[in-house]
C-alpha positions in Angstrom: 90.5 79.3 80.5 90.8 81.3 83.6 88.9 84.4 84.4 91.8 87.9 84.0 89.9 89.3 87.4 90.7 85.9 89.3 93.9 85.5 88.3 94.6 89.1 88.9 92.7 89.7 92.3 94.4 86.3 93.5 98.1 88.0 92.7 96.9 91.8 94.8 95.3 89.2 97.8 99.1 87.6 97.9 100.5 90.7 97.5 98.4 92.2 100.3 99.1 89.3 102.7 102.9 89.7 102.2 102.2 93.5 103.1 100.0 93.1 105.9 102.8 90.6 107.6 105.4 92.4 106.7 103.5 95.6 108.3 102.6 93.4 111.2 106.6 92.3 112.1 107.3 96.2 112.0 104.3 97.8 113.9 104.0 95.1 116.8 107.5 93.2 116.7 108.9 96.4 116.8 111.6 95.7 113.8 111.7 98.6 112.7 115.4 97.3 111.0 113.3 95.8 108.5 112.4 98.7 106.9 114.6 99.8 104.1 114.9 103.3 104.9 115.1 102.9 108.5 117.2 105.8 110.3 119.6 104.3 113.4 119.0 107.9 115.0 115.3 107.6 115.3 113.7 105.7 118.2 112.6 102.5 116.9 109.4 102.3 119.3 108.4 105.8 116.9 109.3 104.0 113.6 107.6 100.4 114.4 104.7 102.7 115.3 104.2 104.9 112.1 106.4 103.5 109.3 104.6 99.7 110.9 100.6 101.3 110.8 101.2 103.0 107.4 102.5 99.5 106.2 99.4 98.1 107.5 96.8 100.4 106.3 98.4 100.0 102.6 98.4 95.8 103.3 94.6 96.5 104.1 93.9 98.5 101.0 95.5 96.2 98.5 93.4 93.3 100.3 90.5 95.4 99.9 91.3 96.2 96.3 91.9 91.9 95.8 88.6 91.2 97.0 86.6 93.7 94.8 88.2 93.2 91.8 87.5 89.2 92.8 84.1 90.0 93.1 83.0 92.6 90.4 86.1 92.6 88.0 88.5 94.9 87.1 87.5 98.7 87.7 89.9 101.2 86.1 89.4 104.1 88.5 89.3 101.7 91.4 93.1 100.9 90.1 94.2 104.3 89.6 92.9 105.5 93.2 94.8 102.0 94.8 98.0 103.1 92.6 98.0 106.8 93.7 96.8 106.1 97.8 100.2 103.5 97.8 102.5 105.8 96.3 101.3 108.8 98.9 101.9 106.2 101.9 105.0 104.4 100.4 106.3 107.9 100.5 105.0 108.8 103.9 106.7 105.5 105.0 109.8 106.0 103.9 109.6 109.7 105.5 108.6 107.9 108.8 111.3 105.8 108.8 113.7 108.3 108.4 112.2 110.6 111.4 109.9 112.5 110.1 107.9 114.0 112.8 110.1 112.8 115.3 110.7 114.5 118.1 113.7 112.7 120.2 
């Protein structure tokens, strides 16, 4: 039988992957269009920049995340703080997107 922490570490790695590319097309692509809540009004060069690098820190903490709970298990506070920290940034994303901060 497989090991929960493998199976489970090997889903938040491929989730983290799809992040990190998907944060990658927006920050130095510069498609800012593939962002959901992406604003027409606001400069893309501002939303590839912010909406792109918050993508990419949260691709980099759920890869992070992958490989510890790979290594050592499944750590319930490790979990909650991952959970909380990508809600804060999804949020700050979506706000980016939308011009937040943005002055143009």
């Amino acid at each position: 039988m497989v090991d929960f922490n493998l199976v489970s570490g090997t889903i938040w790695l491929v989730c983290g992957i799809v992040i990190l590319v998907l944060g990658y097309i927006i920050a130095f692509r510069g498609r800012a269009d593939l962002h959901v809540d992406y604003d027409e009004s606001v400069d893309p060069a501002y939303v590839s920049r912010w909406a792109g690098g918050t993508a990419l820190l949260m691709g980099v903490l759920v890869v992070i995340y992958a490989v510890h709970q790979l290594l050592y298990g499944y750590n319930p506070a490790a979990f909650g703080a991952l959970i909380v920290t990508l809600f804060v940034l999804s949020y700050a994303t979506k706000r980016f997107a939308r011009g937040w901060g943005y002055r143009g």
